[in-house]
Every structure is written in structure tokens, then in C-alpha cells.
PDB file of N, CA, C and O in Angstrom, chain B, residues numbered from 101:
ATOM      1  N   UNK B 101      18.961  -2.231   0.109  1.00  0.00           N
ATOM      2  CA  UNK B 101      18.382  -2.275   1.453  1.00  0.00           C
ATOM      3  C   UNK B 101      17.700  -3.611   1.695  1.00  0.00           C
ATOM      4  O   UNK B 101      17.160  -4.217   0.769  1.00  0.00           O
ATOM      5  N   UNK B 102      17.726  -4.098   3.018  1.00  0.00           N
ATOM      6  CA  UNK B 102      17.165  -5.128   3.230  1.00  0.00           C
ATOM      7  C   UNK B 102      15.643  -4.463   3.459  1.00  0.00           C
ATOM      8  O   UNK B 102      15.384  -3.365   3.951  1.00  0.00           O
ATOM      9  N   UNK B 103      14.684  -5.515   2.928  1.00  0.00           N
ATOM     10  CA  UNK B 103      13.188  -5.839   2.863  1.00  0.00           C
ATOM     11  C   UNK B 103      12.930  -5.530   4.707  1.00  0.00           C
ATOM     12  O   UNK B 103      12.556  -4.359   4.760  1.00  0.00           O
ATOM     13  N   UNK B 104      12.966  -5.912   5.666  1.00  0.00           N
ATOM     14  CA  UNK B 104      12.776  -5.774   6.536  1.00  0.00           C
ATOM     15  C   UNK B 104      12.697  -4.690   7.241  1.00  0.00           C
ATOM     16  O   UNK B 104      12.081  -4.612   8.304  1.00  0.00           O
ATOM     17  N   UNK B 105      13.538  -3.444   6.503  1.00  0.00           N
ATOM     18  CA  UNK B 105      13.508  -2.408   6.731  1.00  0.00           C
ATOM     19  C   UNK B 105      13.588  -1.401   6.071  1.00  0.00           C
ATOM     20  O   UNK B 105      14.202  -0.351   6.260  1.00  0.00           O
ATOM     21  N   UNK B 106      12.702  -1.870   4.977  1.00  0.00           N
ATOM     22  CA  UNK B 106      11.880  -0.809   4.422  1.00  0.00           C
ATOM     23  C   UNK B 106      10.287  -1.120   4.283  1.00  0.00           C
ATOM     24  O   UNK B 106       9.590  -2.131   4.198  1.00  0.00           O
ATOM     25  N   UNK B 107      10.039   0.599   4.308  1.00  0.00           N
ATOM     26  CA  UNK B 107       8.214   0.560   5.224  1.00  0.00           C
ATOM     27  C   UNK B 107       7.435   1.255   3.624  1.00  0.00           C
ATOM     28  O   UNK B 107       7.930   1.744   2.609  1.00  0.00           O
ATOM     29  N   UNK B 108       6.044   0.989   4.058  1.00  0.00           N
ATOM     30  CA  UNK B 108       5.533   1.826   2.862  1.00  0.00           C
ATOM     31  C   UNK B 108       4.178   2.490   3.807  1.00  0.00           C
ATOM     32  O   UNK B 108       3.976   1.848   4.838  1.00  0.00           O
ATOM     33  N   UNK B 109       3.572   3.258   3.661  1.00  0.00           N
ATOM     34  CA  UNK B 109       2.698   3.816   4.248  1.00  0.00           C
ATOM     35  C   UNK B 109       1.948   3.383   3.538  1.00  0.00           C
ATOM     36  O   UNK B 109       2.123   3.321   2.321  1.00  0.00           O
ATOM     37  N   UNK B 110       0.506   2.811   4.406  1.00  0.00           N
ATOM     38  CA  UNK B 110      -0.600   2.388   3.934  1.00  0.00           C
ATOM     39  C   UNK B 110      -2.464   2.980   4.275  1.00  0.00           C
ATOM     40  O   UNK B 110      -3.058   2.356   5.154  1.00  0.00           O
ATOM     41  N   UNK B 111      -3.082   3.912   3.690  1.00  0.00           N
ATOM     42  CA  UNK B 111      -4.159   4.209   3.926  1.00  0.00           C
ATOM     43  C   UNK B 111      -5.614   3.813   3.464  1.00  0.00           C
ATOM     44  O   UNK B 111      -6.604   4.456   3.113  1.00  0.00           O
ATOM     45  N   UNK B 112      -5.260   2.239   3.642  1.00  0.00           N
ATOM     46  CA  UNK B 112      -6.213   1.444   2.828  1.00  0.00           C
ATOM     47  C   UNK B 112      -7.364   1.291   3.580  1.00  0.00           C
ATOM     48  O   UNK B 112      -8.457   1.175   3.025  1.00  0.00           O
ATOM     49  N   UNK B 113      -7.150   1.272   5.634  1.00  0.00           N
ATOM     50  CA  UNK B 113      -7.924   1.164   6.191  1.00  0.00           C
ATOM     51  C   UNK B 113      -8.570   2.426   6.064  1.00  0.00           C
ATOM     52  O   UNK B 113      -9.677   2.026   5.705  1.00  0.00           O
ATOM     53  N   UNK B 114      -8.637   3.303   6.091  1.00  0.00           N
ATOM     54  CA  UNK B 114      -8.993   4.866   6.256  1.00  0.00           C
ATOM     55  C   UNK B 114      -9.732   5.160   4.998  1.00  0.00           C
ATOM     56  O   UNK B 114     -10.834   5.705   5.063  1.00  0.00           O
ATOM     57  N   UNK B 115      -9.114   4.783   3.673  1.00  0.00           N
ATOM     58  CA  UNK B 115      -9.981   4.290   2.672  1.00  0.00           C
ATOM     59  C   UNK B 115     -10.938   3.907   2.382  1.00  0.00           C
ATOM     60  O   UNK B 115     -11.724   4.583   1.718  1.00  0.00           O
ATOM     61  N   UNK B 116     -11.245   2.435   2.871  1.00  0.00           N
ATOM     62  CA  UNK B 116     -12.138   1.383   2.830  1.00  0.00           C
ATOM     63  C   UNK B 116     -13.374   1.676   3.821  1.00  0.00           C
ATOM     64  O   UNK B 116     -14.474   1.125   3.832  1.00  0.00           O
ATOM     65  N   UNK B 117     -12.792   2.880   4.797  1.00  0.00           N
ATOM     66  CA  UNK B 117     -14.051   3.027   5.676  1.00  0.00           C
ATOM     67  C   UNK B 117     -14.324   4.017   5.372  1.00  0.00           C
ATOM     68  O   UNK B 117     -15.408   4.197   5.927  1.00  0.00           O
ATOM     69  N   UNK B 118     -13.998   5.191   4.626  1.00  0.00           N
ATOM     70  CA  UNK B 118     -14.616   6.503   3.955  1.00  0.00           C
ATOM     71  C   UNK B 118     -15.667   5.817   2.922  1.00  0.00           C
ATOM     72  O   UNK B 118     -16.892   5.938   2.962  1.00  0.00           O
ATOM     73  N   UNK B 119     -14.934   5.102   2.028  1.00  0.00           N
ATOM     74  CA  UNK B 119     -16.185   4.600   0.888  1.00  0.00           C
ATOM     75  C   UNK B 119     -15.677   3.257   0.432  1.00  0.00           C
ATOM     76  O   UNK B 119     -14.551   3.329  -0.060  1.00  0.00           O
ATOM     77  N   UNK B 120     -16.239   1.971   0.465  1.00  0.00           N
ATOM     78  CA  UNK B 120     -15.730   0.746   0.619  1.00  0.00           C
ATOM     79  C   UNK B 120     -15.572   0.525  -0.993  1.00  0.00           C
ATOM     80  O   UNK B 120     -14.746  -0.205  -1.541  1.00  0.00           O
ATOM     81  N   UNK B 121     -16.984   1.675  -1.875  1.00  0.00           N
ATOM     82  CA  UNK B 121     -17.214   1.395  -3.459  1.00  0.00           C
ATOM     83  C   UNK B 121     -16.293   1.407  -4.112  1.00  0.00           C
ATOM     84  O   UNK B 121     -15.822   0.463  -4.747  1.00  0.00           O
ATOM     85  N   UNK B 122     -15.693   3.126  -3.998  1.00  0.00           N
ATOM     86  CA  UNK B 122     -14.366   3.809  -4.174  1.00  0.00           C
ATOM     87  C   UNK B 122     -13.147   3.438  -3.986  1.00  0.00           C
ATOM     88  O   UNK B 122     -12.183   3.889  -4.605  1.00  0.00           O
ATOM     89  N   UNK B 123     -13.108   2.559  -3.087  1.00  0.00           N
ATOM     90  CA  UNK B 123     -11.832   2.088  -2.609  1.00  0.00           C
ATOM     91  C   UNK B 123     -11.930   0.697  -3.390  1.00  0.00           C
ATOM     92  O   UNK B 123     -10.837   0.433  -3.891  1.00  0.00           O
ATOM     93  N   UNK B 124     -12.625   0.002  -3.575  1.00  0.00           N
ATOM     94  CA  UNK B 124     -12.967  -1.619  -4.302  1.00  0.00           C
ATOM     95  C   UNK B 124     -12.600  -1.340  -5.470  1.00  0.00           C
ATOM     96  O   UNK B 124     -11.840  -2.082  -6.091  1.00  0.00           O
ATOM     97  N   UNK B 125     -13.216   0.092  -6.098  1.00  0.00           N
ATOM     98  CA  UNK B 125     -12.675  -0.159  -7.608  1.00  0.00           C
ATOM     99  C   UNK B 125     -11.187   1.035  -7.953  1.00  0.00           C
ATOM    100  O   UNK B 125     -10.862   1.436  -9.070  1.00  0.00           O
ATOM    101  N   UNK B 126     -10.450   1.413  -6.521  1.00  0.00           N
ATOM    102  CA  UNK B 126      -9.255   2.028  -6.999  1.00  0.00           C
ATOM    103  C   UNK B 126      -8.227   0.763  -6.870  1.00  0.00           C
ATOM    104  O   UNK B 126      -7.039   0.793  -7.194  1.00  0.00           O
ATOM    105  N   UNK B 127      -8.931  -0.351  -6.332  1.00  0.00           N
ATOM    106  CA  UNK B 127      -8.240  -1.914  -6.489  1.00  0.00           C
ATOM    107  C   UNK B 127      -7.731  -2.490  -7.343  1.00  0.00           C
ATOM    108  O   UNK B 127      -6.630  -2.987  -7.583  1.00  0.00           O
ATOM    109  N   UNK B 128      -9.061  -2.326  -7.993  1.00  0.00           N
ATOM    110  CA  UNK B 128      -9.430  -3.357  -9.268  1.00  0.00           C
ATOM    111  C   UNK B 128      -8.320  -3.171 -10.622  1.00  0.00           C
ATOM    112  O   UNK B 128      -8.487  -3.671 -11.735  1.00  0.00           O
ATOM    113  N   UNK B 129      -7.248  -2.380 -10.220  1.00  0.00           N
ATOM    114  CA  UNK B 129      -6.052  -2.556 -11.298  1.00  0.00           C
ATOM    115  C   UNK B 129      -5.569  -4.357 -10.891  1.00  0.00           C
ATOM    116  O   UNK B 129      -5.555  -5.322 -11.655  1.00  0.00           O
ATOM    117  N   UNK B 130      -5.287  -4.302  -9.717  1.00  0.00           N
ATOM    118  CA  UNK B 130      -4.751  -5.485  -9.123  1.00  0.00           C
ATOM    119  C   UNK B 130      -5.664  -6.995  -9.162  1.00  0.00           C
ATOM    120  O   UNK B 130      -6.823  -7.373  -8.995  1.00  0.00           O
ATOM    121  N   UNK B 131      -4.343  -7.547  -9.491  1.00  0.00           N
ATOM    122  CA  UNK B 131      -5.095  -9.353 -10.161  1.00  0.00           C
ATOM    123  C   UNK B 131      -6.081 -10.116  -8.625  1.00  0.00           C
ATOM    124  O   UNK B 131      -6.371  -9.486  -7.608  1.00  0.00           O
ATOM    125  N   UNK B 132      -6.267 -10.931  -8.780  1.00  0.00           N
ATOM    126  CA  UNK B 132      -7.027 -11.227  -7.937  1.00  0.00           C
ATOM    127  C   UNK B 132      -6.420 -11.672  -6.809  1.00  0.00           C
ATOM    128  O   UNK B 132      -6.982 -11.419  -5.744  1.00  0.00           O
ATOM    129  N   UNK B 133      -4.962 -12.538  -6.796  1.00  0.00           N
ATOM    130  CA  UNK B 133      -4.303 -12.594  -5.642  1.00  0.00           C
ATOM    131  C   UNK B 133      -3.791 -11.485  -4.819  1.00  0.00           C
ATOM    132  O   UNK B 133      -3.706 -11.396  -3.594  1.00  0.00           O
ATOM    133  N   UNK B 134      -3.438 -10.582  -5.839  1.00  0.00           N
ATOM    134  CA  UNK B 134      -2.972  -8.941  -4.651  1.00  0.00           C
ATOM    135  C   UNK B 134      -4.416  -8.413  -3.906  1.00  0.00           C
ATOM    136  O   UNK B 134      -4.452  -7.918  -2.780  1.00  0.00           O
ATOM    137  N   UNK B 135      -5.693  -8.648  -4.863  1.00  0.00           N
ATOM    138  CA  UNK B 135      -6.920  -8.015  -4.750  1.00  0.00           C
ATOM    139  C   UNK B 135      -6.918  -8.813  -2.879  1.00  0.00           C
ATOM    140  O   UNK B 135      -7.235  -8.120  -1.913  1.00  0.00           O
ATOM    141  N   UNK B 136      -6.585 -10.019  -2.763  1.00  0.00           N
ATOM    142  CA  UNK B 136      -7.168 -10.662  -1.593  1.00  0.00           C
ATOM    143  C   UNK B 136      -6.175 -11.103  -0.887  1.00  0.00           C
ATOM    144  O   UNK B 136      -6.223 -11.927   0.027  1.00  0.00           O
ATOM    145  N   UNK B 137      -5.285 -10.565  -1.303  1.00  0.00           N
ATOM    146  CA  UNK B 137      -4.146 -10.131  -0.065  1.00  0.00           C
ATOM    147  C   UNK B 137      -4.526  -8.851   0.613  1.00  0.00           C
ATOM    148  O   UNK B 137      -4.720  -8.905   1.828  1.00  0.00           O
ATOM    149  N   UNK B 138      -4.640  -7.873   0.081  1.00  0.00           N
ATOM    150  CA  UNK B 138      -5.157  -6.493   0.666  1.00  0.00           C
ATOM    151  C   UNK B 138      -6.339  -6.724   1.172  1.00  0.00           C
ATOM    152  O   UNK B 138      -6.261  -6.250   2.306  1.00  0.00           O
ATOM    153  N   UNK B 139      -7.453  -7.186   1.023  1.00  0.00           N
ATOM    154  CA  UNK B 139      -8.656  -7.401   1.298  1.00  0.00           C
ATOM    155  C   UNK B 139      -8.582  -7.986   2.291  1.00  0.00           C
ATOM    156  O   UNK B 139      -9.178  -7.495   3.250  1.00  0.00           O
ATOM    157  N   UNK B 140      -7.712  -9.472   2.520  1.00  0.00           N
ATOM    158  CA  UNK B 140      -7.867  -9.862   3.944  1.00  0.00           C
ATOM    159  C   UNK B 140      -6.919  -9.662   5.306  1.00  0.00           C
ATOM    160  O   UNK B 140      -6.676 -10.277   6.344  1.00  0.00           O
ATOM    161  N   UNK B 141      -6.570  -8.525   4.707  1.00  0.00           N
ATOM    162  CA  UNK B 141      -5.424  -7.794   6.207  1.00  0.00           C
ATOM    163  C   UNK B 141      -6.168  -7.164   6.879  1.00  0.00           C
ATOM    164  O   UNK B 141      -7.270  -6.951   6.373  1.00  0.00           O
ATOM    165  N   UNK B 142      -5.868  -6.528   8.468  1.00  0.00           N
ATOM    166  CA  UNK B 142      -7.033  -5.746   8.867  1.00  0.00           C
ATOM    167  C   UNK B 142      -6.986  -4.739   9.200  1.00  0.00           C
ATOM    168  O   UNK B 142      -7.515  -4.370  10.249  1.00  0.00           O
ATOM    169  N   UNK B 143      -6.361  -4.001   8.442  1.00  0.00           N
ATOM    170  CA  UNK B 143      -6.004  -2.665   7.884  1.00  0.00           C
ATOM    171  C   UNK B 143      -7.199  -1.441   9.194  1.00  0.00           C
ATOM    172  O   UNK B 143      -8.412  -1.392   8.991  1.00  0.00           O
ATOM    173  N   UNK B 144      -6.721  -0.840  10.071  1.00  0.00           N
ATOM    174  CA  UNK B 144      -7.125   0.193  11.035  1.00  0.00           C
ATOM    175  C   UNK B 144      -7.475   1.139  10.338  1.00  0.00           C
ATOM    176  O   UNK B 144      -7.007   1.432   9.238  1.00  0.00           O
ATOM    177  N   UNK B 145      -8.550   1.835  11.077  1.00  0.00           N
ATOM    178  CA  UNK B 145      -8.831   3.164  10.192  1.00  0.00           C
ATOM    179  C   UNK B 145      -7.817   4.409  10.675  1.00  0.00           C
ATOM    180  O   UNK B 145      -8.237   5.304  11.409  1.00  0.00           O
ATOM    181  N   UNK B 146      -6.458   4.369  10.192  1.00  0.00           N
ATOM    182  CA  UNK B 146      -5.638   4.904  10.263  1.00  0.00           C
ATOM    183  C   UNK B 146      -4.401   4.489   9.418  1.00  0.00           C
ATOM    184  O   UNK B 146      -4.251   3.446   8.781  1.00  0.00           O
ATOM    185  N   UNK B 147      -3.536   5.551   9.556  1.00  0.00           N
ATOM    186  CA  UNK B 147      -2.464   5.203   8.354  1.00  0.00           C
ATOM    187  C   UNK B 147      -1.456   4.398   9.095  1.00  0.00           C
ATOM    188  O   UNK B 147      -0.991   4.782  10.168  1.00  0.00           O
ATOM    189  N   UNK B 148      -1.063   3.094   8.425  1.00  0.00           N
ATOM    190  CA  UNK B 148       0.039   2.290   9.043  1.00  0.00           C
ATOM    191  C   UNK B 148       0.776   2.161   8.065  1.00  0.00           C
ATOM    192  O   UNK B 148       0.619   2.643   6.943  1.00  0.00           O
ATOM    193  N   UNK B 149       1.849   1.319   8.559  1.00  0.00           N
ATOM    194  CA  UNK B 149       3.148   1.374   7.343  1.00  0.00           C
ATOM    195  C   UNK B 149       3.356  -0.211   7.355  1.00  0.00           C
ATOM    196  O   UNK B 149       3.641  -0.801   8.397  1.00  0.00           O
ATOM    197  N   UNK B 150       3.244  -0.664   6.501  1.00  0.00           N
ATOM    198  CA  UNK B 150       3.861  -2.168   5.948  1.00  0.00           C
ATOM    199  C   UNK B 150       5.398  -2.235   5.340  1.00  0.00           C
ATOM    200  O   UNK B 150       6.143  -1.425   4.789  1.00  0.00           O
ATOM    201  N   UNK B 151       5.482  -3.613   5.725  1.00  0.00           N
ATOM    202  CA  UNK B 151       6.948  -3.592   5.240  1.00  0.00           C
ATOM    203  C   UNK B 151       7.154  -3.770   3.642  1.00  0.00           C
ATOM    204  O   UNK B 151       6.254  -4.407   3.095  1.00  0.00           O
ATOM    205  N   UNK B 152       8.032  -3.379   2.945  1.00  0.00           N
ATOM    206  CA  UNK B 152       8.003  -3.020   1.630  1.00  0.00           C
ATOM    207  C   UNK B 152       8.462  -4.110   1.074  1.00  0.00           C
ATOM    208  O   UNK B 152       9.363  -3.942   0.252  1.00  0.00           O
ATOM    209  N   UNK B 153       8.026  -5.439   1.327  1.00  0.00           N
ATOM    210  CA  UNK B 153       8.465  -6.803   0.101  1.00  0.00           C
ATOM    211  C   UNK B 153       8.279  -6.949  -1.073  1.00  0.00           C
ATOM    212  O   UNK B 153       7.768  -6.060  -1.754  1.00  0.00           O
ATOM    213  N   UNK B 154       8.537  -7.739  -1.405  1.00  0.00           N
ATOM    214  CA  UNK B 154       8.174  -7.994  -3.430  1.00  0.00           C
ATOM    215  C   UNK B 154       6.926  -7.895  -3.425  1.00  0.00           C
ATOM    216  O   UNK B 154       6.496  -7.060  -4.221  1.00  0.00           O
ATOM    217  N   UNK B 155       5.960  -8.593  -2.648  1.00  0.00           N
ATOM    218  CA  UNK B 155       4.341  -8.477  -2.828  1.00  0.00           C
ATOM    219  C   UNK B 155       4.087  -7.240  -3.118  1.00  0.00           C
ATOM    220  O   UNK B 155       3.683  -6.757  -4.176  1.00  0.00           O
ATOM    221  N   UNK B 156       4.438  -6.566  -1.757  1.00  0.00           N
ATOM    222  CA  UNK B 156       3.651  -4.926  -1.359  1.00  0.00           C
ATOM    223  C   UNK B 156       4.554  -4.044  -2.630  1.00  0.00           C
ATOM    224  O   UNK B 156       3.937  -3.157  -3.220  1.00  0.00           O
ATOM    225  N   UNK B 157       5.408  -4.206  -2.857  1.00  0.00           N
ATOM    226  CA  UNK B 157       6.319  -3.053  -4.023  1.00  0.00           C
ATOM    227  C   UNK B 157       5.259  -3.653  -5.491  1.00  0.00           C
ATOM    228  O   UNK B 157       4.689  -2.791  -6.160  1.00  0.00           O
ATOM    229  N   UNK B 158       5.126  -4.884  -5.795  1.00  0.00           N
ATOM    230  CA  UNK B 158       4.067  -4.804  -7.044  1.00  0.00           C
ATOM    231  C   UNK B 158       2.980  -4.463  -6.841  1.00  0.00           C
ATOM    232  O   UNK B 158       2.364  -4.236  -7.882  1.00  0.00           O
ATOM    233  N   UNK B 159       2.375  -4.298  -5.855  1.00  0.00           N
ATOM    234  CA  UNK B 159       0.921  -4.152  -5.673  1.00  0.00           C
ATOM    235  C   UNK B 159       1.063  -2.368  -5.290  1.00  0.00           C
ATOM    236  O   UNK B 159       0.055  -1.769  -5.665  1.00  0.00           O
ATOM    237  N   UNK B 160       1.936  -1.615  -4.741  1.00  0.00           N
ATOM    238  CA  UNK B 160       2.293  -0.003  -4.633  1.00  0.00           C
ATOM    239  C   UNK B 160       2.522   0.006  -6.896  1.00  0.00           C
ATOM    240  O   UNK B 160       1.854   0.572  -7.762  1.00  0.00           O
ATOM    241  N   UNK B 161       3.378  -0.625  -6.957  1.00  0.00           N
ATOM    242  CA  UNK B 161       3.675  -0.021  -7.920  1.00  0.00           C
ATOM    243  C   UNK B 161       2.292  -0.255  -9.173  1.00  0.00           C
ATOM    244  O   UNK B 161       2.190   0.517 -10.127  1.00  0.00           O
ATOM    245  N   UNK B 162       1.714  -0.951  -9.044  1.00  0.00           N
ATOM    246  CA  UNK B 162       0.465  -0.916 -10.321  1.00  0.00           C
ATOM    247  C   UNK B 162      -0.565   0.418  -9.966  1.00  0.00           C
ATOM    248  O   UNK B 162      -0.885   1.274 -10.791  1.00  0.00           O
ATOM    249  N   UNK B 163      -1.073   0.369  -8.294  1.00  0.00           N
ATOM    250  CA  UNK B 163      -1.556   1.219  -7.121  1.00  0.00           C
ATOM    251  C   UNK B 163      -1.110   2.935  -7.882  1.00  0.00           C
ATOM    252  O   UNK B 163      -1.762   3.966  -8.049  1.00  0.00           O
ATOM    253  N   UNK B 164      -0.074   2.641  -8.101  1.00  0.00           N
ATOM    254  CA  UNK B 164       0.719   4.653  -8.728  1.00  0.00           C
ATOM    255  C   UNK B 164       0.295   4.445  -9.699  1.00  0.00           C
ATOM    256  O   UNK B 164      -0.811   4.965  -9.843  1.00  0.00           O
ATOM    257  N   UNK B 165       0.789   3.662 -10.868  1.00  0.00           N
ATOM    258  CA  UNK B 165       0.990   3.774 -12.283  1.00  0.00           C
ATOM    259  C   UNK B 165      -0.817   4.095 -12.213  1.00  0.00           C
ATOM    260  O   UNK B 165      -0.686   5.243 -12.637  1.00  0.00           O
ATOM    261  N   UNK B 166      -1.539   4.035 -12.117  1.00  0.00           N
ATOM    262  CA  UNK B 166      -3.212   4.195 -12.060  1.00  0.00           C
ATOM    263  C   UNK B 166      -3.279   5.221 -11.204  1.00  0.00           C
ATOM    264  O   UNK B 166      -4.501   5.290 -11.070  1.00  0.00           O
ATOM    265  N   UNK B 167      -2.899   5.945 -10.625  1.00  0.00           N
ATOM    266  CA  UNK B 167      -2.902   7.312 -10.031  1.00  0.00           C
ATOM    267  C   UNK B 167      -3.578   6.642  -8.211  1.00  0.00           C
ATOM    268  O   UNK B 167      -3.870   7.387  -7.275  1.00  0.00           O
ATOM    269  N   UNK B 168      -3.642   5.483  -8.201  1.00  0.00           N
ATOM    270  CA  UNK B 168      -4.703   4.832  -6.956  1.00  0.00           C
ATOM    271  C   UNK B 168      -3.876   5.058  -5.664  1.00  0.00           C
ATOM    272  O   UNK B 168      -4.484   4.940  -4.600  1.00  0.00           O
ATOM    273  N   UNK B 169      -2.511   5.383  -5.637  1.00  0.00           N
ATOM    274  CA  UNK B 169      -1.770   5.508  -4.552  1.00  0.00           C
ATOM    275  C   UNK B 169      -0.879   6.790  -4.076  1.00  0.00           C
ATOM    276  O   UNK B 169      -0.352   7.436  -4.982  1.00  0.00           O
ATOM    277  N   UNK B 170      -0.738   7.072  -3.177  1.00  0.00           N
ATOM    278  CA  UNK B 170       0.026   8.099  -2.745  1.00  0.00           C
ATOM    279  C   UNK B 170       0.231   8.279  -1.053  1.00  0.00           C
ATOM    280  O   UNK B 170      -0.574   8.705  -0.225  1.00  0.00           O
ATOM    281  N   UNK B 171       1.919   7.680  -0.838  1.00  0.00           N
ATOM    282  CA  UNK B 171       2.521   7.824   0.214  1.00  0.00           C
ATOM    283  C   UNK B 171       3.546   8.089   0.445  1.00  0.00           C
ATOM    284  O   UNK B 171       4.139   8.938  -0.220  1.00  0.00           O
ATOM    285  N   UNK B 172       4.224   7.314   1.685  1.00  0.00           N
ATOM    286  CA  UNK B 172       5.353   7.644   1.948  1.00  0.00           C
ATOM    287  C   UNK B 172       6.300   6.015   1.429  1.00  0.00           C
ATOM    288  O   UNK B 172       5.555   5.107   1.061  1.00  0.00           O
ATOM    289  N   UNK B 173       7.468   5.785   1.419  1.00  0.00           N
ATOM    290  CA  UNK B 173       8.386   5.123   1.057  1.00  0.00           C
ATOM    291  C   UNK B 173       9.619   5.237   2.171  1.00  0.00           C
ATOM    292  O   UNK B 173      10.256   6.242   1.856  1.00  0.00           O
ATOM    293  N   UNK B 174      10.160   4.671   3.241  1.00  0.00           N
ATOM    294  CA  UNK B 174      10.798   4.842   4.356  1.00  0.00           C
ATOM    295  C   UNK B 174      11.814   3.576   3.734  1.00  0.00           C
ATOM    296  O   UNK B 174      11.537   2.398   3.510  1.00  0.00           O
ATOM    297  N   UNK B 175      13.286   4.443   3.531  1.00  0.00           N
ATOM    298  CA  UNK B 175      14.394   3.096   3.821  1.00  0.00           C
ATOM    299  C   UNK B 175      15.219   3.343   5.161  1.00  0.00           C
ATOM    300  O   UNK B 175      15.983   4.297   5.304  1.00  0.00           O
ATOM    301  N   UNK B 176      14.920   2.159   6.332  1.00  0.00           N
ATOM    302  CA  UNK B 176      15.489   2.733   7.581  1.00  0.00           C
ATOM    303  C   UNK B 176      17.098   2.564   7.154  1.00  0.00           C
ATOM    304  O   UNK B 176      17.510   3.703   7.373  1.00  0.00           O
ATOM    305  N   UNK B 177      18.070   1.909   6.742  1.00  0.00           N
ATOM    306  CA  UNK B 177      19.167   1.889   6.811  1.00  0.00           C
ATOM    307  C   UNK B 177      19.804   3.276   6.350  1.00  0.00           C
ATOM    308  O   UNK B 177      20.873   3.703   6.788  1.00  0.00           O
ATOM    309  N   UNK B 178      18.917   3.995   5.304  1.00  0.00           N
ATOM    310  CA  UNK B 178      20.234   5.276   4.410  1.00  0.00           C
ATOM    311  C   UNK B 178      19.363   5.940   4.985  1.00  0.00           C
ATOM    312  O   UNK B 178      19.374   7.103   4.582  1.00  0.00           O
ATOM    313  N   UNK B 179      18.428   5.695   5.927  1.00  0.00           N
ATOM    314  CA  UNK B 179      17.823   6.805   6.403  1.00  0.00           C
ATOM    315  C   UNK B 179      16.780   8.199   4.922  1.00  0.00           C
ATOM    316  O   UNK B 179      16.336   9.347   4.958  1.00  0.00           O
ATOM    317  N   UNK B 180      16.865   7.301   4.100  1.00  0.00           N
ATOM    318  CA  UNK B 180      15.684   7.789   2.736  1.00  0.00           C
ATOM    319  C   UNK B 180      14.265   7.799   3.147  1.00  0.00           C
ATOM    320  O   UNK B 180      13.721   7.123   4.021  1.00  0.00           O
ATOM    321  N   UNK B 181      13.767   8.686   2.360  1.00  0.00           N
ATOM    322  CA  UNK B 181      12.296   8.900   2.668  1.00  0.00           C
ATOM    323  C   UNK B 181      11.912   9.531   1.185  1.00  0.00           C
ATOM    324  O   UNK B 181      12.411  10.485   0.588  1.00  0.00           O
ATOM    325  N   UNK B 182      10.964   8.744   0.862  1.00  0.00           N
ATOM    326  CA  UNK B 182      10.416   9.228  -0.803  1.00  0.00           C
ATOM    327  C   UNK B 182       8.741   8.962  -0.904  1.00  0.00           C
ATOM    328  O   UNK B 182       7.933   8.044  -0.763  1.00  0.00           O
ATOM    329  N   UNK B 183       8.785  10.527  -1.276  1.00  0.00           N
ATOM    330  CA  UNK B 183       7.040  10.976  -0.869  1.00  0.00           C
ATOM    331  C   UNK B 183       6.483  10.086  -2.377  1.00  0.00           C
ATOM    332  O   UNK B 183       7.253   9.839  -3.306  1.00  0.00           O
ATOM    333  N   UNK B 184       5.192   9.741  -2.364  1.00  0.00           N
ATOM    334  CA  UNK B 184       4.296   9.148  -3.860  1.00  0.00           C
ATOM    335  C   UNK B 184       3.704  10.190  -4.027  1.00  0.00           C
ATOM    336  O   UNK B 184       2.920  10.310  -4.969  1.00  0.00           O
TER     337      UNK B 184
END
């Protein structure tokens, strides 16, 4: 699938404004460049979906392996959808 069209669901804003502590250290798996990539987006207090590039797929995938994530996974072309 092309990158462009695939989405990842993101509840980082909704996160960060429930408890900024909680959410800072379900981060802190991530090196300091993913840490402030996420940090300086401006993530709504609501769930949005980002597009699923090399960045966002390493930074989802460390995010699981640490139990820190759980969403959705959207490939628009095969029409796939894979719950976290």
C-alpha cells in the first residue's frame, strides 16, 4: 500500500489532556526525536488519524510493544482495517 493512504488513529491529544504526567511517561519508550515529533504536533482533544509513514509506523510500533498504544490501522486501497 501506498503511505498516503494508510491512516493510524491517534489519541494522543485526548491523552495529554486527561493527564499530561501519564501520557509523558507512556512516551518515554521513544528516543528523543520521535519524543518531539509527537510533542510538537497539535494533536485536538479528540481522536484523529495520521497518515501511517515510516516515522509514525516506528513510533506506533515501540508505542504497542510497551503496551502504550491501542488503535485503529486503516489501509484505504484493500479497504483493511486492523484493530491494536
Amino acid at each position: 500500500n501506498r503511505e498516503k493512504h494508510n491512516y493510524i488513529s491517534c489519541d494522543f491529544g485526548i491523552r495529554y489532556q486527561e493527564n499530561p504526567a501519564h501520557f509523558l511517561e507512556d512516551i518515554s519508550p521513544l528516543d528523543k526525536r520521535q519524543q518531539d515529533y509527537i510533542l510538537g504536533l497539535p494533536w485536538p482533544n479528540q481522536l484523529v488519524y495520521h497518515i501511517l509513514d515510516s516515522r509514525m509506523r516506528e513510533i506506533i510500533l515501540l508505542l504497542f510493544e510497551k503496551r502504550n498504544y491501542h488503535g485503529t490501522c486503516y489501509f484505504i486501497d484493500t479497504s483493511e482495517k486492523i484493530l491494536f
